[in-house]
C-alpha positions in Angstrom: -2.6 -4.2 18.6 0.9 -3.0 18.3 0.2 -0.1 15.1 4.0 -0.4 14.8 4.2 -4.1 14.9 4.0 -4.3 10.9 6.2 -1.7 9.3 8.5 -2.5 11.6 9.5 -5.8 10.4 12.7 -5.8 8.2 12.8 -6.3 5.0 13.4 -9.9 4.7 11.9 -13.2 3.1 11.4 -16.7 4.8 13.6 -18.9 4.4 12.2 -21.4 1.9 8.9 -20.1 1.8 7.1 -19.6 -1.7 5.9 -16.3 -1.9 3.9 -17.4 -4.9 1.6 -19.8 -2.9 -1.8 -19.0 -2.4 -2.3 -17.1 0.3 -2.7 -12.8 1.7 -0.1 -10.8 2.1 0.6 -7.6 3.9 3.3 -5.3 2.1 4.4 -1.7 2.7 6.7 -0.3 0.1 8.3 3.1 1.2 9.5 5.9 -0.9 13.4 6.6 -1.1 14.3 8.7 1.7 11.0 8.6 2.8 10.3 11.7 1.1 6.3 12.7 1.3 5.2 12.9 -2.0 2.2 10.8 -2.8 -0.8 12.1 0.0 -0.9 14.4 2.3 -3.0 13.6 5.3 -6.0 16.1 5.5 -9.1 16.6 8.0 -9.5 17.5 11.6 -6.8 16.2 14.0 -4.7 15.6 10.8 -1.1 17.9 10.1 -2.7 19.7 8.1 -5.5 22.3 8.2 -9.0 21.0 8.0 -10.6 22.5 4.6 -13.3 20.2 2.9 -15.8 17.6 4.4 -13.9 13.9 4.5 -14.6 10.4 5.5 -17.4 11.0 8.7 -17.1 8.1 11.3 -19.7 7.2 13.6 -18.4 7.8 17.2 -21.3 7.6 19.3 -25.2 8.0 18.7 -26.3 11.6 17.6 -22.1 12.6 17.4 -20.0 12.3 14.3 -16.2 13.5 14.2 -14.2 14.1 10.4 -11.0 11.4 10.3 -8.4 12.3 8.6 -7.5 10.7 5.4 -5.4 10.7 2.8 -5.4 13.7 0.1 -3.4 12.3 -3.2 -0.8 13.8 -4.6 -0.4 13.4 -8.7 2.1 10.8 -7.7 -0.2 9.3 -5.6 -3.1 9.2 -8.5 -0.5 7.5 -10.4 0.0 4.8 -7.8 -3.6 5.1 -7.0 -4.6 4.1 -10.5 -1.9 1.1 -11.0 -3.0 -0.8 -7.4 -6.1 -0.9 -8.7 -5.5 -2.3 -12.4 -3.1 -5.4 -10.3 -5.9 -7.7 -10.2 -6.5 -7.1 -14.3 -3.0 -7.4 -14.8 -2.8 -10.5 -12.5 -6.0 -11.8 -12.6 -5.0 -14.4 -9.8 -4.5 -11.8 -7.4 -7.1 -10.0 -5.5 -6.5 -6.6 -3.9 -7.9 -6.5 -0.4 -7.3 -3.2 1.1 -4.4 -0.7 0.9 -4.0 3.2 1.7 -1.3 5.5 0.3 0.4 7.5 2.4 2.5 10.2 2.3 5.8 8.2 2.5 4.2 4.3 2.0 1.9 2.3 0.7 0.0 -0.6 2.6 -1.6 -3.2 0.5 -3.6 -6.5 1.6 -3.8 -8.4 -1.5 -4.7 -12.2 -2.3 -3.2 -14.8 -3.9 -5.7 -17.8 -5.5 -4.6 -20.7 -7.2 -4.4 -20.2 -11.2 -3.5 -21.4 -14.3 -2.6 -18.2 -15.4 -0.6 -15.4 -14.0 -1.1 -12.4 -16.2 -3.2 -11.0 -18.5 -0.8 -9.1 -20.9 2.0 -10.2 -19.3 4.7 -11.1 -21.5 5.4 -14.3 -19.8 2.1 -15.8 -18.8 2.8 -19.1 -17.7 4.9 -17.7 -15.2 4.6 -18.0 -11.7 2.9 -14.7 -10.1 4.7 -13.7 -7.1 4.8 -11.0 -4.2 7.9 -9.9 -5.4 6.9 -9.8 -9.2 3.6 -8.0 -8.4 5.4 -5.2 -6.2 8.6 -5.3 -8.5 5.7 -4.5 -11.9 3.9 -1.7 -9.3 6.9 0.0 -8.2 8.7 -0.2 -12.0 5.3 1.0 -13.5 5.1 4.1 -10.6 8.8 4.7 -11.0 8.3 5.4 -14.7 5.3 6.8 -14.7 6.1 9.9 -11.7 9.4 10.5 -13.3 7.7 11.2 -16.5 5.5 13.4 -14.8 8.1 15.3 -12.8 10.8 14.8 -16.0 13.6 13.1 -13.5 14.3 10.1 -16.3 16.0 7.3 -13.9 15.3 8.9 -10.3 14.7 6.3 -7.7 10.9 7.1 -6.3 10.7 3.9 -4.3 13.3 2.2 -1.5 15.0 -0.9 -3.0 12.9 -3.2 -0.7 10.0 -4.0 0.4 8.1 -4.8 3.7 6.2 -8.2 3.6 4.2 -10.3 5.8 2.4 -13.6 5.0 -0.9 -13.7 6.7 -1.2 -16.9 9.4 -4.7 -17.1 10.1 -8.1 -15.0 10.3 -7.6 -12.3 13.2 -4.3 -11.9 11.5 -6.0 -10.8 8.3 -8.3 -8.9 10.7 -5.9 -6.8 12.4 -4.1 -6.0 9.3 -7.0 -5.2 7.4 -7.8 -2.8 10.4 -4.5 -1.2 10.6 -4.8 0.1 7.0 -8.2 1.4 7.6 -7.1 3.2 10.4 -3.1 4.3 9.2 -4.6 7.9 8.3 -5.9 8.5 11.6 -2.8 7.4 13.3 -0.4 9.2 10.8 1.4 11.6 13.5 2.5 8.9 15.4 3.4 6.2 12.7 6.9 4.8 12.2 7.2 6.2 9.3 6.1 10.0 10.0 7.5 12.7 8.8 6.8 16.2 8.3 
């Protein structure tokens, strides 16, 4: 696989697709400027020094090597903590997979059919959508860090987003594999930056 193939992709929509149909979804939302705030990537072969046991992967029998993966940042706890309330918040979405990176976030999420978009949402009949679920995440994150780092109004996240509507199985395969492995291929991502 292409590891670039994904990010890659401009930020743009299909024409006259519904992005609230059921479905997955791969998005990667970037911070502005691409400015590493919310992990750093730790462990051996990562940028930064190996200091503490991480995730162990099974190489061959009898050999184990440390992976890098990602260390959060508070910021990163924040958005940490919000990906994984989406599917309370929108209880007809299902959060696959995602990683945060230093500079992006990946998320796999699903989409079922529902008769209800929100839990607490102020507009519950509404139609849940990828660009109202990453529009509440970034808002909520946006808030949240600047509160945190007191910079009331300071853009944490680009304006956009990345997006891809999963076609089939080995799609959803491949992109649930290239989160897994984003960490260990961090040095030579698109989006790297040091």
């Amino acid at each position: 696989m292409d590891r670039n193939k994904f990010p890659k992709r401009k930020p743009t929509r299909l024409q006259n697709y519904d992005y609230s149909s059921p479905g997955a979804y791969f998005i990667t939302i970037c911070t502005q400027g691409k400015k590493c705030i919310l992990s750093d990537i730790v462990g051996e072969g990562s940028p930064l020094p190996y200091e503490r046991p991480t995730l162990s992967l099974h190489i061959a029998p009898g050999t184990y090597a440390v992976s890098p993966v990602p260390e959060l940042t508070r910021y990163g706890e924040i958005v940490d903590g919000l990906i994984k309330i989406i599917p309370v918040k929108y209880n007809s979405v299902f959060v696959d997979r995602y990683v945060i990176m230093p500079n992006h976030i990946h998320v796999l999420l699903s989409v079922i059919p529902s008769d209800n978009s929100g839990r607490g949402d102020p507009s519950p009949t509404a139609t849940v959508s990828i660009e109202r679920i990453t529009g509440w995440l970034k808002y909520q994150a946006t808030k949240e860090i600047n509160a945190v780092r007191q910079t009331p109004g300071e853009r944490v996240f680009q304006r956009s987003f990345y997006d891809h509507v999963i076609r089939c199985r080995d799609d959803y395969d491949e992109i649930y594999k290239y989160i897994a492995e984003n960490p260990l291929k961090w040095q030579s991502d698109c989006f790297y930056t040091h």
